[in-house]
C-alpha positions as CSV (number, residue, x, y, z in Angstrom):
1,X,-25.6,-136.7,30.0
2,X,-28.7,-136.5,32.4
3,X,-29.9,-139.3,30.7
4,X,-27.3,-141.8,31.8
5,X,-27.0,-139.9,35.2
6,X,-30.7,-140.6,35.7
7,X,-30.6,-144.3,34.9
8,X,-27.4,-144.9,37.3
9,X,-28.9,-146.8,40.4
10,X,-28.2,-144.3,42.9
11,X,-29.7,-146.4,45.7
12,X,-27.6,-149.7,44.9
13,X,-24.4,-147.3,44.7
14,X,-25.1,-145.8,48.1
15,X,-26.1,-149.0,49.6
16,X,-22.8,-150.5,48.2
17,X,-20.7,-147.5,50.2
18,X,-22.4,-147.8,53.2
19,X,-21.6,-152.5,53.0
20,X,-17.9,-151.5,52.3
21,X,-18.0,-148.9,55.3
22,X,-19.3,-151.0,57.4
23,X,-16.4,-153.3,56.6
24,X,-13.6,-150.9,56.9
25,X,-15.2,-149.9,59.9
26,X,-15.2,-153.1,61.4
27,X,-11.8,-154.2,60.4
28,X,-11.1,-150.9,62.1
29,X,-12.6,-151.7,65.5
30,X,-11.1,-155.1,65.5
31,X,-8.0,-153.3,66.3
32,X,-9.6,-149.9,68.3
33,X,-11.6,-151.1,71.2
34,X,-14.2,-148.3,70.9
35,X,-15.5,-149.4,67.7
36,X,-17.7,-151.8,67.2
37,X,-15.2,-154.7,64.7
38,X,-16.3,-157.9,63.8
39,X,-20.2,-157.1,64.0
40,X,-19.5,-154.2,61.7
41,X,-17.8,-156.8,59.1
42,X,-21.3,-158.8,59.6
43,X,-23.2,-155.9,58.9
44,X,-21.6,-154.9,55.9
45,X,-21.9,-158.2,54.5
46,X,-25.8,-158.3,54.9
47,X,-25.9,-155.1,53.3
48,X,-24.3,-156.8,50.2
49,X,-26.1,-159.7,50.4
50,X,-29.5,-157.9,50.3
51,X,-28.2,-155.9,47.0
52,X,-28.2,-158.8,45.5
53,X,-31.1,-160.1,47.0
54,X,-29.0,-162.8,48.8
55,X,-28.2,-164.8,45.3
56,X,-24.3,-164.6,45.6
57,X,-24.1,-164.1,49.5
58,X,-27.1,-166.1,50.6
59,X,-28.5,-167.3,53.8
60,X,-26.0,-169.9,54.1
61,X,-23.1,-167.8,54.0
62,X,-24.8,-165.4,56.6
63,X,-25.0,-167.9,58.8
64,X,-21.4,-168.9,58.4
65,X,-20.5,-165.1,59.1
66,X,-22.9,-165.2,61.8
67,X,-21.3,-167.8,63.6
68,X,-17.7,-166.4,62.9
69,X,-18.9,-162.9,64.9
70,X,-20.1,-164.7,67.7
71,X,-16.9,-166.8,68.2
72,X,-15.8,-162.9,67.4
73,X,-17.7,-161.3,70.1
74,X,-16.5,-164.6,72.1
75,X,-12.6,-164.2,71.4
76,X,-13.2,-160.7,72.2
77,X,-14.4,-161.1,76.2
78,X,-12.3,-163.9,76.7
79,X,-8.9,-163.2,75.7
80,X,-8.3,-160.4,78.1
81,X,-10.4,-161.5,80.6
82,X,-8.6,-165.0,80.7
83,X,-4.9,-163.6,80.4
84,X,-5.6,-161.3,83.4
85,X,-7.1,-164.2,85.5
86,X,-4.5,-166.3,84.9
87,X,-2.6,-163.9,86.2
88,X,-4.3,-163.7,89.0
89,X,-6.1,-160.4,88.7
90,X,-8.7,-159.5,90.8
91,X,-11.9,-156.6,90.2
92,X,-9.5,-153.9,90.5
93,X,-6.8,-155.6,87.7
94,X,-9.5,-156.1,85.2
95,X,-11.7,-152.5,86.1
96,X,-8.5,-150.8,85.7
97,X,-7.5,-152.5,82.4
98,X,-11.0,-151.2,81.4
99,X,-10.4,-147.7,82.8
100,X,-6.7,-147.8,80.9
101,X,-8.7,-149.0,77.6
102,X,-11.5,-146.1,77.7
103,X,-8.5,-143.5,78.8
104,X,-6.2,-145.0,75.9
105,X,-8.7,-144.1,72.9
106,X,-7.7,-140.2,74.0
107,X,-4.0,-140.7,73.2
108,X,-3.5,-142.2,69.9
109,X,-2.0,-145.5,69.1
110,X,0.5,-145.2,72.3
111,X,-3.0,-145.2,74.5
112,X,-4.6,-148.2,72.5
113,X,-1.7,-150.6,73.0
114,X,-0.3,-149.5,76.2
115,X,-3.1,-147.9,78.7
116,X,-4.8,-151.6,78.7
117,X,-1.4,-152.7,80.8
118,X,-1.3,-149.4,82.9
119,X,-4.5,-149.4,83.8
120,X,-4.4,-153.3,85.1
121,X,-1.5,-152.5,86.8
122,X,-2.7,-149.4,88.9
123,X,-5.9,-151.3,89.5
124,X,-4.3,-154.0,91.2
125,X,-1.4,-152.7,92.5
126,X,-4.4,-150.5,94.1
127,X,-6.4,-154.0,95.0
128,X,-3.4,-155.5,96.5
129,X,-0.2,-153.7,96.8
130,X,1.6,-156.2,95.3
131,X,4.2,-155.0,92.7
132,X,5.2,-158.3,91.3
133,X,1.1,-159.4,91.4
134,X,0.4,-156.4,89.5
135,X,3.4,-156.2,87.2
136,X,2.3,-160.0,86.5
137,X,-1.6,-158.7,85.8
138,X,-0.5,-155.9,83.7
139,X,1.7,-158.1,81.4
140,X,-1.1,-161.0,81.1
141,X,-3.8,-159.0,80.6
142,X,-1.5,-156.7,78.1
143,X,-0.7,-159.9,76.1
144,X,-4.3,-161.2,76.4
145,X,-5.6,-158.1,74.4
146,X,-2.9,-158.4,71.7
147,X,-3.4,-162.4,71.1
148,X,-7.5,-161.2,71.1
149,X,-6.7,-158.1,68.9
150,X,-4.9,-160.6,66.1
151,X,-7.4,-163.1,66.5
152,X,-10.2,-160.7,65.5
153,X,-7.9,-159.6,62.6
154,X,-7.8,-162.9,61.6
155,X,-11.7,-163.6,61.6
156,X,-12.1,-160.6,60.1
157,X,-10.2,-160.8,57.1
158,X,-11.7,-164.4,56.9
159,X,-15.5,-163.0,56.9
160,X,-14.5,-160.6,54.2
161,X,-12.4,-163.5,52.4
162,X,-16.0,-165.8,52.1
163,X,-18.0,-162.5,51.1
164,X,-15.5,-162.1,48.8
165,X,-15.2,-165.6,47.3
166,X,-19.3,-165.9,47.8
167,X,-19.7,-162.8,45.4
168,X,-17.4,-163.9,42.6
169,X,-17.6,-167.7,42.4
């Protein structure tokens, strides 16, 4: 029994944990704005590769996953930031859709979808005192995180899908 404990590759087994952390982790925080997603699905991945001393997930594939987290990190910024200046938000829209976001991780899923629109809509209702400017800011910047949110989804699950398909074929 010690025998076969002590010829398990403890390292590789730990190393394999912390790649499929990462992962969850990452497809985690492309939902949850406080965690760090689609870098964390990156990550992972070059944890795997190097367990396999990039043969199945080599540097080609990690460049492909390299470029999908910066259009990541890309879709990220820009999809709030453009739905609340289309909108017409000005610094106090988008600093309170920020405020709303850090405030929102305190109270549970109702905070992480909603307090993003509340907190643009104090902010620039406070900026301008223009209900119908900030109702429009709130909404815009509201449906500019969830078009970001399922867009990061959708590159995550497509990172893990070439990891995937690079490790088995």
């Amino acid at each position: 029994m010690l025998e076969t404990l002590a010829s398990v590759d403890w390292v590789n087994i730990l190393l394999w944990i912390l790649a499929v952390a990462s992962i969850v982790i990452g497809v985690a925080g492309a939902v949850v704005p406080a965690l760090p997603g689609i870098p964390m699905v990156f990550i992972g991945a070059l944890i795997a590769a190097w367990i396999g001393d990039f043969e199945h997930i080599t540097w080609v594939t990690l460049v492909i996953l390299g470029v999908l987290t910066i259009i990541g990190l890309a879709v990220d910024w820009l999809a709030q930031t453009m739905g609340a200046q289309r909108a017409g938000a000005t610094k106090y829209g988008i600093v309170g859709s920020m405020v709303g976001t850090i405030l929102g991780l305190f109270m549970g899923i109702f905070g992480i979808l909603f307090m993003p629109l509340i907190g643009a809509f104090v902010g620039e209702y406070i900026g301008q005192r223009d209900l119908r400017v900030a109702t429009n800011v709130g909404w815009a910047t509201w449906v500019g995180m969830l078009v970001g949110t399922a867009l990061k989804l959708a590159l995550s699950f497509m990172m893990i899908g070439i990891m995937c398909f690079a490790l088995w074929f």
